[in-house]
C-alpha positions as CSV (number, residue, x, y, z in Angstrom):
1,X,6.0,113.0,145.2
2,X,7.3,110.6,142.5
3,X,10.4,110.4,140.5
4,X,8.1,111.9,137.4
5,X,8.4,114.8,139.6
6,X,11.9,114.8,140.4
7,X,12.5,115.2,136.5
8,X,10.5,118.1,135.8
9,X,12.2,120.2,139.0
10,X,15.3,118.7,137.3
11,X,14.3,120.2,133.5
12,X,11.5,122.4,135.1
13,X,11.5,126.6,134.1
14,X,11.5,127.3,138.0
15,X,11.9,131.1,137.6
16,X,10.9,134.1,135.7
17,X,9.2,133.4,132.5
18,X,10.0,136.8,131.2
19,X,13.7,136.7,131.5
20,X,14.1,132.9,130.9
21,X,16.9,132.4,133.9
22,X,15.7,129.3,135.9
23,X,16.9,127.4,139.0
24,X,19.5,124.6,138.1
25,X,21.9,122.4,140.2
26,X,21.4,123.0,144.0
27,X,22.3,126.3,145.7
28,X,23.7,125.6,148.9
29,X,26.1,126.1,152.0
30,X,26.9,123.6,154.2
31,X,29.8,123.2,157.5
32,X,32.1,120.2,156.1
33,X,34.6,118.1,158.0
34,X,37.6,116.6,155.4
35,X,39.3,113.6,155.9
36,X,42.4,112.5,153.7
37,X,46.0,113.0,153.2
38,X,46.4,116.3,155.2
39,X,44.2,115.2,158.2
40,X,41.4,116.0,159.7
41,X,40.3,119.4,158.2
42,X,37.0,121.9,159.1
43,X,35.8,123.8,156.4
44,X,32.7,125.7,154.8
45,X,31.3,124.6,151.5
46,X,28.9,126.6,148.9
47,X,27.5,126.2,145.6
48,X,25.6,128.7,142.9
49,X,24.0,127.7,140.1
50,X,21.1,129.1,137.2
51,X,20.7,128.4,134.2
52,X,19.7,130.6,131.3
53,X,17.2,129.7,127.9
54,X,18.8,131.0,125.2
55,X,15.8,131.2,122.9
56,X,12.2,131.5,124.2
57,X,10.8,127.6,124.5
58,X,13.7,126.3,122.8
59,X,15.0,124.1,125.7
60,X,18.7,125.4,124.6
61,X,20.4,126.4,127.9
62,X,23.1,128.1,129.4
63,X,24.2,127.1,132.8
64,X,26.4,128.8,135.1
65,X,27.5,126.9,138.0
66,X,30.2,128.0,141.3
67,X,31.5,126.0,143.9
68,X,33.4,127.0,146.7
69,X,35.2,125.9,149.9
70,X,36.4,127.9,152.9
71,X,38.9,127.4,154.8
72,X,37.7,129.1,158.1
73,X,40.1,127.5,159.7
74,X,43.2,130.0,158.7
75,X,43.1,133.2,159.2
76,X,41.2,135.7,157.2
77,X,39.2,132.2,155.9
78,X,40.8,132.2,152.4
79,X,39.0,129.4,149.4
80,X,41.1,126.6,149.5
81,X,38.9,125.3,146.1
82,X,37.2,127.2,143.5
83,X,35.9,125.8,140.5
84,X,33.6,127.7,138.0
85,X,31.6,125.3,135.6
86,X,29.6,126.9,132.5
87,X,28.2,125.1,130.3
88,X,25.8,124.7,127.5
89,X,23.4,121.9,126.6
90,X,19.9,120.8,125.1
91,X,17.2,119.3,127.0
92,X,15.1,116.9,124.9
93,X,11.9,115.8,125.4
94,X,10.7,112.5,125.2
95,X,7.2,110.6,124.4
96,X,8.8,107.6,126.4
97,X,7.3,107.7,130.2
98,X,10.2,106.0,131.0
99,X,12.7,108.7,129.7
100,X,11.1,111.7,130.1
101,X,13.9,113.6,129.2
102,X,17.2,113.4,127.8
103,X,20.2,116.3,128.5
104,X,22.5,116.8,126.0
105,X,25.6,118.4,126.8
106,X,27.0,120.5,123.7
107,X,30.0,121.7,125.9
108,X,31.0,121.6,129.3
109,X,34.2,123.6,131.0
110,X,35.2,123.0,134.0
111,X,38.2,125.4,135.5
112,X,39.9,126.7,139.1
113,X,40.2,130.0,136.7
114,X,43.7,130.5,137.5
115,X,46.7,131.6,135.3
116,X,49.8,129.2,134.6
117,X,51.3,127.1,136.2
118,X,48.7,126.8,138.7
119,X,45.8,126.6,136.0
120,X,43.4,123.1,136.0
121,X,40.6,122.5,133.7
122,X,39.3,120.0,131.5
123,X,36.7,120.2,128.9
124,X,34.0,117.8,127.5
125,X,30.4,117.1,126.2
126,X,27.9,114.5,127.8
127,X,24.7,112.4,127.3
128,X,22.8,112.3,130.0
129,X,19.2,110.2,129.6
130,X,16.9,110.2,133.1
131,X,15.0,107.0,133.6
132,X,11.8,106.8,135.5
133,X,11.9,103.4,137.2
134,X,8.6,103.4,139.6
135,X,6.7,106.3,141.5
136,X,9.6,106.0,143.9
137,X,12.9,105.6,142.1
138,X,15.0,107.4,139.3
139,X,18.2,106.8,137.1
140,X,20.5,109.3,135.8
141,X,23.2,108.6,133.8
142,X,26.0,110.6,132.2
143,X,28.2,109.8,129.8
144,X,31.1,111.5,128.8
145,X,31.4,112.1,124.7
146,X,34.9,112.3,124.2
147,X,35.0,113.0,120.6
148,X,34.2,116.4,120.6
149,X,36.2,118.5,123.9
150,X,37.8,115.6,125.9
151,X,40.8,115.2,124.8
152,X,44.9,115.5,126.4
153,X,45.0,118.8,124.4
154,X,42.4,120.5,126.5
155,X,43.7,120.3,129.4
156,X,46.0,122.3,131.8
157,X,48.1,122.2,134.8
158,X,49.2,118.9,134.1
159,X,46.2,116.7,134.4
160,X,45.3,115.1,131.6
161,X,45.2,111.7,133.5
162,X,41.8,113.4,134.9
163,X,40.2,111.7,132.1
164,X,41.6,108.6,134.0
165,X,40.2,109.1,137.3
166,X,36.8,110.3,136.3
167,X,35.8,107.6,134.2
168,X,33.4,107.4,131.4
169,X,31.2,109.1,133.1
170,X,28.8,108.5,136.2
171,X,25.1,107.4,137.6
172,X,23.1,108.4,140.1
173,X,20.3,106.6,141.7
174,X,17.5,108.9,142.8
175,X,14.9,107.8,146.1
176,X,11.8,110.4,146.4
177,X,9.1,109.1,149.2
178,X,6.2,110.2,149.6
179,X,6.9,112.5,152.4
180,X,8.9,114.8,150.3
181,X,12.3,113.7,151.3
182,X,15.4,113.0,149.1
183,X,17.9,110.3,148.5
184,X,20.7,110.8,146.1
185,X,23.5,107.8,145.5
186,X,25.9,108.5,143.1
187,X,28.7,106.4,141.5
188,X,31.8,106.5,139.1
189,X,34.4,104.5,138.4
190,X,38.0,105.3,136.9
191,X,40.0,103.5,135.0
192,X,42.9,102.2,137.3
193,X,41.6,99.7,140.1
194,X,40.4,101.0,142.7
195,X,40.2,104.2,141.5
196,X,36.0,105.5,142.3
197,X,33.8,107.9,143.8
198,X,30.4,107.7,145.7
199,X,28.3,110.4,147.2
200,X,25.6,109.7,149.0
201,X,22.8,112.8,149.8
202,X,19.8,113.6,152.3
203,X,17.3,116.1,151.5
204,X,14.9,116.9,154.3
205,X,12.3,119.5,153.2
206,X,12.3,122.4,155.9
207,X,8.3,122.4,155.6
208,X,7.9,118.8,156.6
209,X,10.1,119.7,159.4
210,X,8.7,123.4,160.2
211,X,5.2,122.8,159.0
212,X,3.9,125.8,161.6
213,X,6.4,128.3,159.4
214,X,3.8,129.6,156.3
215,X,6.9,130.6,154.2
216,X,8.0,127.4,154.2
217,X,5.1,126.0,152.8
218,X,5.8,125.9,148.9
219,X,9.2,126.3,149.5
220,X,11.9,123.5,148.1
221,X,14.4,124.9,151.0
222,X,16.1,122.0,152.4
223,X,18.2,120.7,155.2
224,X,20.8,117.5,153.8
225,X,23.4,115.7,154.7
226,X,25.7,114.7,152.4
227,X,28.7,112.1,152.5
228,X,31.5,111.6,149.8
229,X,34.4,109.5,149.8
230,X,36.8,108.7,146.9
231,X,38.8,110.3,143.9
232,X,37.6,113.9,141.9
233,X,35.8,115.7,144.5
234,X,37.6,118.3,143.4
235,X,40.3,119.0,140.5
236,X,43.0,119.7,143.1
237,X,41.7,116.3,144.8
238,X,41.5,114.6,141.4
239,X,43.6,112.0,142.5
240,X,43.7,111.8,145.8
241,X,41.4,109.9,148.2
242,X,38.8,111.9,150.3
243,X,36.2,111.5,152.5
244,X,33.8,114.7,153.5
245,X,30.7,114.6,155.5
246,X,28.6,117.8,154.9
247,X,25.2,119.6,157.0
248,X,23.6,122.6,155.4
249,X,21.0,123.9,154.2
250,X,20.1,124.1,150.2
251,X,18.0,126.8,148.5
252,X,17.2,124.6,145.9
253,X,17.6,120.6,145.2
């Protein structure tokens, strides 16, 4: 497997041809353990995401992405964090081996989808070029385009220093060996010091690791672990310092 490969499952119409809705970020749910201000804290983490081409072959998308986390913990295990993420962007194709392709992020709303006061979103468009370094190693970058949706204006609940704390955007540095495994580091960097985030990811394809299960065989099913630790994990956490270790499994990476 190279990183060639790791941009077309990234871009790639993994899905139904006839109805145009593809895979998009991971789908996921993993145990979690927090560590920040409140403690020590056990909780359940999950994510949905697709994404949706507006037009036959016309690389305009819309993408619909959920993330949750449980707090088993309490009882009757109510979300502590909910934040629902559309979004719609172009994907541009390149002639350039070394930037295959090139995401461009018309607009992008991020939201807990809750009412005033307790309402936080922010809004914004991106660039976000992939670079193909060797057979081994990718770059992704993502820059924030504040000129169009990021602005004070957009956003609720108080927050508009989240503009602050997540930077000008953010890079990730992408590992794929050959054995099919993954290796995902990604960094930001706000603007007061000492103000960052960096997540680092595991993927460990079930088949290498079951290869007697058939069903596994083509399957991009996945067992990762994934560290964080920093600011923005989520936008109730925006500006607070966390650290959260994760085991799951993902549907797709």
């Amino acid at each position: 497997m190279t990183s060639t490969l790791y941009a077309e499952e990234k871009y790639g119409r993994v899905g139904s041809a006839e109805y145009s809705f593809f895979t998009y970020k991971p789908i996921y749910f993993g145990l979690t353990a927090r560590y920040s201000e409140e403690g020590h804290i056990k909780e359940g983490k999950f994510q949905i995401s697709f994404k949706y081409e507006i037009l036959d072959e016309s690389s305009l998308f819309f993408s619909y992405t959920q993330r949750n986390i449980i707090s088993y913990q309490k009882q009757s295990s109510p979300m502590s964090s909910t934040e629902y993420t559309p979004e719609l962007f172009y994907v541009m194709e390149t002639d350039n081996t070394s930037t295959p392709f090139v995401q461009l992020g018309i607009y992008k709303h991020q939201s807990n989808g809750e009412p005033l006061p307790t309402s936080l979103q922010w809004e914004t468009s991106y660039v976000e070029p992939h670079f193909v370094i060797n057979e081994e190693f990718a770059l992704r970058v993502t820059l924030w385009v504040p000129f169009l949706f990021q602005s004070e204006d957009k956003v609720t609940g108080g927050i508009s220093e989240i503009f602050d704390y997540y930077g000008g955007g953010e890079a990730a540095l992408i590992y794929t060996p050959d054995n099919g495994d993954r290796h995902t580091l990604m960094y930001r960097e706000g603007r007061p010091t000492g103000v960052y985030a960096l997540e680092y990811q595991w993927d460990i394809k079930l088949n290498r690791v079951l290869p007697q299960v058939e069903k596994l065989k083509n399957s991009n099913t996945s067992f990762f672990l994934q560290a964080f630790n920093g600011y923005g994990e989520t936008l109730q956490t925006y500006n607070q310092n966390t650290t959260r270790v994760i085991i799951g499994i993902s549907l797709t990476r």
